[in-house]
C-alpha positions, 0 to 999 in steps of 0.5 A: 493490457496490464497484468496487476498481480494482486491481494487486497493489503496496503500495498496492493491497494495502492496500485488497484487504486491507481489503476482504476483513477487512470483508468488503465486497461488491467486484468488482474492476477490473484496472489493469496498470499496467505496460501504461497502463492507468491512463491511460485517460480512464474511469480519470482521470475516476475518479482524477484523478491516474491512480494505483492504487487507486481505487474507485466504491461504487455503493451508497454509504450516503447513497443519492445517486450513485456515489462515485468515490475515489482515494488509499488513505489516503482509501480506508481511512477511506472503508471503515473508516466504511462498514463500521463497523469496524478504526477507534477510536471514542474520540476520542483513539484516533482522532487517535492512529490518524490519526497512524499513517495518515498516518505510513504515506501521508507516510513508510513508502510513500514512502521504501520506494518511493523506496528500492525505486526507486533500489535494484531498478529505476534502470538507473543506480545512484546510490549517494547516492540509494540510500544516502540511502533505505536510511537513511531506510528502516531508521529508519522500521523501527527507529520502527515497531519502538519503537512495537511494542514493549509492543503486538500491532497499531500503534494497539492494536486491529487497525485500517486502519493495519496493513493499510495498514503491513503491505503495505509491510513485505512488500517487506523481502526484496526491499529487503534488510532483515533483520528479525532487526533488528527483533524486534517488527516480525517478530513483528507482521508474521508475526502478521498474516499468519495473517489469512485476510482478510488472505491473501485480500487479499494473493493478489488476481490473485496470478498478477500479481504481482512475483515476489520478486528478479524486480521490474525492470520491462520496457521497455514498465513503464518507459514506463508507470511512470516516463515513460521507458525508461532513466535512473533517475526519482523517479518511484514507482508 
């Protein structure tokens, strides 16, 4: 059994995703972020970093004790092996999937989060960092779009790089992107989400979640999320 330390965001989507399409045996574990709960030591002592998601597989597969792991991207490779599926095998596939993966921990997550920040959240609007995301932002769509271009998924095969891209592409509405510009993201993105494994993961403690033009935090969040309850941090969940 897997113990799935979870709060419905981008990042923790990913791996509620994955659970689901692997079909993983899990219990989940709430984490309101918003409240500190990722701030107890029992958390810590599980990611180091007190960021969501996290898991302990009590069962992990070379029979010794319970593996803790934080870090989504290491999560997904984490599953994908253990389940034995949604990753290539061929070597030069696999480097090519990496590369994607690593795309969505270094850019995707990263800028959309930024952009989301300075954008939905900051109460001090400074146009310079929002502009300077929104541009990054729109060039990692037109790069995702490029690369779906001649392809169904991003690495071929439907593999952990889409369930890790797909949550973060969800957040377009709420960052005012239009995906009419980017026709191949659009189909991709409305393709994926007839997944049931993916809904299943996506709907996750729905009750919870953000809703869509209603993302900006209360007080206490601000505490919790950004170290401080009024000027604008680089801070992101």
């Amino acid at each position: 059994m897997i113990e799935f330390y979870f709060w419905p965001t981008p990042n923790g989507w990913k791996i509620s995703i994955a659970l689901e399409e692997m079909q993983l045996p899990y219990e989940v574990v709430p984490v309101n972020i918003g409240r500190g709960e990722q701030f107890t030591p029992e958390f810590q002592s599980i990611s180091p970093s007190n960021r969501m998601p996290a898991i302990v597989d009590r069962d992990p597969d070379d029979g010794g004790e319970p593996l803790a792991l934080a870090e989504s991207g290491v999560i997904l490779r984490y599953l994908a092996e253990k389940s034995g599926n949604f990753f290539p095998r061929d070597r030069r596939q696999r480097y090519a999937a990496e590369q994607w993966l690593m795309w969505q921990m270094s850019q995707l997550g990263p800028m959309l989060g930024q952009h989301g920040h300075f954008a939905l959240y900051a109460r001090e609007r400074i146009p310079y960092a929002v502009d300077r995301y929104r541009r990054e932002t729109l060039r990692l769509f037109k790069e995702l779009d490029r690369r779906l271009a001649d392809r169904e998924y991003i690495c071929d095969d439907f593999t952990i790089v889409d369930m890790a891209c797909w949550p973060w592409i969800l957040t377009y509405k709420s960052q005012q992107i239009d995906l009419a510009e980017f026709p191949n993201v659009r189909r991709w993105y409305d393709n994926l989400k007839t997944r049931p494994g993916l809904r299943r993961g996506y709907d996750l403690l729905k009750d919870h979640r953000s809703r869509r033009g209603s993302e900006a935090p209360d007080e206490e969040a601000r505490v919790h999320l950004f170290g401080q309850s009024g000027a604008a941090t680089n801070k992101t969940r």
